[in-house]
C-alpha positions in Angstrom: 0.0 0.0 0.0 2.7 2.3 0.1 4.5 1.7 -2.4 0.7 2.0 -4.7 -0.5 5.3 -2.2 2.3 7.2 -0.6 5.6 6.5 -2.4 4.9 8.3 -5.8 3.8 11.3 -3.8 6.7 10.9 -1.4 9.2 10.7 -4.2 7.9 13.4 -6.8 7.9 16.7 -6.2 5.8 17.4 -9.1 2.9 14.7 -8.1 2.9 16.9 -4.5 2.4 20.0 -6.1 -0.8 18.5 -8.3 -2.2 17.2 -5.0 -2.5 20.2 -3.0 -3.9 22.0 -6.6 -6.1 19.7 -6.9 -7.1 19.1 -3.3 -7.3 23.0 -3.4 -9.5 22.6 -6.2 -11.3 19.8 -5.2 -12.7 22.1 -2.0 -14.0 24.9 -4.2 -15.4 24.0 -7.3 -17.9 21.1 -6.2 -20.0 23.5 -3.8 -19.9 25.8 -7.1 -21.1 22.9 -9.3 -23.9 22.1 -6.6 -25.4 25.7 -7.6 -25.1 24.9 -11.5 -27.3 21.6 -10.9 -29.7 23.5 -8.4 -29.7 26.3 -10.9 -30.3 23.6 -13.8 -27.3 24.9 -15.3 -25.0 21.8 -15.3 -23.4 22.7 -18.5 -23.0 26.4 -18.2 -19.3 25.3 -17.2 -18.3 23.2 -20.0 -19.3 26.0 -21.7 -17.3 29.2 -19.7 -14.5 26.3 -20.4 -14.7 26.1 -23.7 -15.3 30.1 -24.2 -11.8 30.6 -22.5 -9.8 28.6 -24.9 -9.0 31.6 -27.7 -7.7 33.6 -24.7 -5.6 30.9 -23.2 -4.0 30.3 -27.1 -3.4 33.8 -27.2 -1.4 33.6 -24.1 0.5 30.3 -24.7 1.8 31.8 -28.1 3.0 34.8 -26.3 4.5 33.6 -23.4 4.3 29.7 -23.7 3.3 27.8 -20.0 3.9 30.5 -18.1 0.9 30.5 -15.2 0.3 34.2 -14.6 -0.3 34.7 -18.7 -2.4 31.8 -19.4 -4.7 32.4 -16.1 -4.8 35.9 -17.3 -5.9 35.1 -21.2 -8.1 33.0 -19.8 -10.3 34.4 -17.3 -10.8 37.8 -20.2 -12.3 35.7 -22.8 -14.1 33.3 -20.4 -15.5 36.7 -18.5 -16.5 38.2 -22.2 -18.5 35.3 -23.0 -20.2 34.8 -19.8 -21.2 38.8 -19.7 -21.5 38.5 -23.8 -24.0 36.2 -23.5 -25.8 37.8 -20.7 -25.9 40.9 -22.2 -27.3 39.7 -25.8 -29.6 37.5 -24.1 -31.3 40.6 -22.5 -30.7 43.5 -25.6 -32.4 40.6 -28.2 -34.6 38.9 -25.7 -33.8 35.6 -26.6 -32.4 32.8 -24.4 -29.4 32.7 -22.4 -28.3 28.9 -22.7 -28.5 29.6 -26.5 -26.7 32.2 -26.9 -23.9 30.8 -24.6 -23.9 28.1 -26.8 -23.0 30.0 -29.6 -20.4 32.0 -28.5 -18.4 28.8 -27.2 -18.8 27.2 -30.1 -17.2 30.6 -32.3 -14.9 30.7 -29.1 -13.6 26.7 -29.4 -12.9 27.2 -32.9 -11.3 30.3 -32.7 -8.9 28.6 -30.0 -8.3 25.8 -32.0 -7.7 27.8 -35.0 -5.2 30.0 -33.4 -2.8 27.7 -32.1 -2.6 26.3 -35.4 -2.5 29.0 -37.5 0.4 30.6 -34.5 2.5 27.3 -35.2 1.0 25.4 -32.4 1.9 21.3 -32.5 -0.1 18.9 -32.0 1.7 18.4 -28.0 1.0 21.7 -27.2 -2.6 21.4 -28.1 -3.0 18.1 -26.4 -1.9 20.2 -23.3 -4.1 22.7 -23.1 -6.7 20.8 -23.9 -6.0 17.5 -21.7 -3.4 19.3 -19.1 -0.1 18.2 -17.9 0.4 17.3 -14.3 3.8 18.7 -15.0 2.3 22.1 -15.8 1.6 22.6 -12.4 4.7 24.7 -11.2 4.3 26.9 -7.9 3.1 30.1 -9.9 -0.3 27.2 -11.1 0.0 26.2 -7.4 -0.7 29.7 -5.8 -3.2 30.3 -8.2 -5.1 27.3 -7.8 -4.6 28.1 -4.2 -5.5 31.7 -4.2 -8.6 31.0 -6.7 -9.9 28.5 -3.9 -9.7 30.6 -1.1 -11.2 33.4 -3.0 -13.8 31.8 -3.4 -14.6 30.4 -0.3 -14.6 33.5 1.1 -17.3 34.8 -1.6 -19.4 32.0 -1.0 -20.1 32.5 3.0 -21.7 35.6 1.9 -23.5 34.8 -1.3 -24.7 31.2 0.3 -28.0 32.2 1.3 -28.8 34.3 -1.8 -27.8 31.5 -4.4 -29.7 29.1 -2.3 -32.6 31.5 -2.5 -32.2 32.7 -5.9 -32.4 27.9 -6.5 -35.3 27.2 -4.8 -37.7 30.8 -4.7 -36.2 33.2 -7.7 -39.5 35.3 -7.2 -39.2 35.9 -3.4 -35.5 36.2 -4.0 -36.5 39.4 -6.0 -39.6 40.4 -4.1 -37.1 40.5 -0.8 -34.4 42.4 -2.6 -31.9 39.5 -2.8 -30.5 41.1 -5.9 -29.9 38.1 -7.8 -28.8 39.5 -11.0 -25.8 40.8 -9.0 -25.2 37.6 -7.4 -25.3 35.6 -10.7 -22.9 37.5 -12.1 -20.7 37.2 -9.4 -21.5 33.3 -9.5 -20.5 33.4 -13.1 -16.8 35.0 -12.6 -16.3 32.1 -9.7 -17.1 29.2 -12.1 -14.8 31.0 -14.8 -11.9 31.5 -12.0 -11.8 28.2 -11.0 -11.9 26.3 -14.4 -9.1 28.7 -15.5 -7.0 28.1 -12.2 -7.4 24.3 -13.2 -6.4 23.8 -16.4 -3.3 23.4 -16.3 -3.4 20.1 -14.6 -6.5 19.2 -16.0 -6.8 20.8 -19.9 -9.6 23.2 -20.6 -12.2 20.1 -21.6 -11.3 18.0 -18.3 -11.3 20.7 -15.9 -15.2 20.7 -15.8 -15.4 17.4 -14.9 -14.0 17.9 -11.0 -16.6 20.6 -10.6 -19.8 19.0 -11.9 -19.2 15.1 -11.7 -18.8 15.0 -7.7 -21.9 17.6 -7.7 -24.2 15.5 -9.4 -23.2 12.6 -7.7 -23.8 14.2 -4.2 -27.6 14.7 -5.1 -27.8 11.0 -4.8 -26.2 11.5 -0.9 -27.8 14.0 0.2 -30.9 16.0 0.6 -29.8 19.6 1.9 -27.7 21.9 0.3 -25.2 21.6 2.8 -24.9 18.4 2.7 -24.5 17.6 -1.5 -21.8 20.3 -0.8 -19.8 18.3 1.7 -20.4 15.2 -0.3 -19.0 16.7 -3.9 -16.2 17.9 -1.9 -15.7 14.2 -0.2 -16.1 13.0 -3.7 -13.9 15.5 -5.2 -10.9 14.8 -3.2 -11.1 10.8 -3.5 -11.2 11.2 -7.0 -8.3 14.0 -6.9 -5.6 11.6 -4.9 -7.1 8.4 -6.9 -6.9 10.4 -10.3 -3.6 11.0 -9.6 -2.7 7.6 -8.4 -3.9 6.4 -11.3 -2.2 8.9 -14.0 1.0 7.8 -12.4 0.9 4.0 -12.1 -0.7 3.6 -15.6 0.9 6.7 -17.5 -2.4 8.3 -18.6 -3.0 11.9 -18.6 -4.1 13.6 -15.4 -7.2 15.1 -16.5 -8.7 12.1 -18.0 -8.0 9.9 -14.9 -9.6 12.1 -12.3 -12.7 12.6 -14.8 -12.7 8.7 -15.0 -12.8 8.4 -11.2 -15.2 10.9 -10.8 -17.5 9.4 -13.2 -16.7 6.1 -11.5 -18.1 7.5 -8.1 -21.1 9.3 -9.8 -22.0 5.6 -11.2 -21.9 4.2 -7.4 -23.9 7.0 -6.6 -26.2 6.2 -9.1 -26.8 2.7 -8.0 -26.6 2.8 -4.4 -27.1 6.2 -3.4 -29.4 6.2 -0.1 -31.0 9.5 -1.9 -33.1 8.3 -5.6 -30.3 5.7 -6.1 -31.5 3.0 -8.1 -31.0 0.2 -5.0 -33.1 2.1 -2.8 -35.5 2.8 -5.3 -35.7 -0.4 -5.9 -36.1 -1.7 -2.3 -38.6 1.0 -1.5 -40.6 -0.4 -3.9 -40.5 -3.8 -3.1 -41.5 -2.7 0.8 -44.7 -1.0 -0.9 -45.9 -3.9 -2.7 -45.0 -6.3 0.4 
C-alpha cells in the first residue's frame, strides 16, 4: 500500500504540487457545481470552459506555460463570454443557454484555430486541452490556491442568496436579494476556478472535477449543505485516486480524475441512499409487500 498510495507522492515533487492544486480545487469548485445543478445549469461550465480557450492560445503563443499569462488570457475571454452572452440575451430577448452556446462554439474554434495558424503542434494542443500534471509549477499552485480561497470567502456571503435565488427566484427578487448581482458574481467564480485548473486538467477535463462529484452528491444527500460536503468528499477521493492512477498507468491527469469521478457518480447512481437505483428499488419492493 505504500508503495501503490504514498511512495509516488513521497518521491515526486511534481505529483505533490498536483495534489495540493487539486485538493485545493477539489474544495472549491464542487459547492460551485452544486449551484449549477440547483440552478439547472450543469453545462453552463463546460461551456465558460470552452469560451476561455481563444484567450488561453493567445497567451500560450506569447509567453508559452507561463501561469500568470495563461490564467490571465483565460479568465478575459471566459469573463467576455459569460457577460456576452448575458448581455445579448437581454438586448435581443432571446435565451441565455442559446446564446452561450453559440459563443463557445465561435470561441472553441477560434482557439483551436489560433494555435494552429500561431505554429501550435499537435503536444501543445494536447496540453491545453488534456493538461499536464507537470504544468503545475508553484506560480499554477498559488493560483489554484488563491482561486480557492477566493472563493470560499465569496461563498459565506453569497450562500444564502444563491440558495434563494435555486429554490424561490421570485421571493428572492420580491425580498431584494439582488440576484442578478449575485449571478454575475456566480458566473466569474465558475470561470476562476476552471481557468485556475487547467493546467493540470486541460480546458475540456477541468469541468469534470466541478460538476461530476456535484451530481453525484444529489444521490447522498438532501440539503444543500450536505450535496456540498459530499461533492467535496467526492472531489478529493477522486483527486488523490486520479492521480494515483495517472502515475501507475501513465495516462493523462485530466482524463483519470474525470474517469474516477465518473466512477463515483455511477456508485452514486446505483446505491445512493437519496433516488439511487438500489433504494428505489427496495422501496418499492416494501410497498408492494
Amino acid at each position: 500500500m505504500h508503495d501503490l498510495l504514498i511512495a509516488p507522492f513521497a518521491e515526486f515533487g511534481f505529483l505533490r504540487r498536483a495534489l495540493v492544486g487539486c485538493l485545493a480545487l477539489s474544495v472549491s469548485a464542487p459547492v460551485l457545481g452544486v449551484f449549477l445543478v440547483l440552478r439547472r445549469m450543469s453545462l453552463t461550465a463546460d461551456v465558460l470552459a470552452h469560451g476561455a480557450l481563444p484567450g488561453v492560445a493567445i497567451a500560450f503563443l506569447l509567453a508559452g506555460f507561463s501561469a500568470p499569462f495563461l490564467w490571465f488570457g483565460g479568465l478575459v475571454a471566459g469573463l467576455v463570454v459569460a457577460v456576452g452572452a448575458g448581455a445579448l440575451s437581454r438586448a435581443t430577448g432571446g435565451r441565455e443557454d442559446a446564446t452561450l452556446a453559440a459563443l463557445y462554439l465561435l470561441a472553441l474554434g477560434a482557439g483551436v484555430a489560433i494555435i494552429s495558424v500561431g505554429g501550435g503542434g499537435g503536444a501543445d494542443i494536447t496540453h491545453i486541452l488534456f493538461g499536464s500534471v507537470l504544468g503545475v509549477d508553484d506560480p499554477a499552485l498559488l493560483l489554484m490556491a488563491g482561486v480557492a480561497t477566493l472563493t470560499l470567502l465569496v461563498l459565506a456571503f453569497a450562500w444564502r442568496p444563491l440558495v434563494l435565488e435555486c429554490f424561490d427566484p421570485s421571493f428572492a427578487a420580491a425580498a431584494g436579494a439582488r440576484g442578478g448581482a449575485w449571478h454575475l458574481v456566480f458566473q466569474a467564480l465558475v470561470v476562476l476556478n476552471v481557468i485556475s485548473a487547467f493546467q493540470a486538467l486541460g480546458t475540456l477535463m477541468a469541468v469534470g472535477l466541478m460538476m461530476l462529484p456535484a451530481i453525484a452528491a444529489r444521490h447522498w444527500a438532501r440539503q444543500v449543505s450536505g450535496m456540498a460536503y459530499a461533492a467535496v468528499g467526492i472531489a478529493v477521493a477522486s483527486s488523490v485516486a486520479g492521480l494515483v492512477l495517472s502515475y501507475h498507468a501513465d495516462v493523462p491527469t485530466g482524463p483519470a480524475i474525470v474517469l474516477i469521478a465518473g466512477g463515483a457518480w455511477a456508485v452514486s447512481v446505483l446505491a445512493g441512499p437519496v433516488d439511487g437505483l438500489l433504494s428505489r428499488l427496495l422501496r418499492r419492493r416494501h410497498l408492494a409487500g
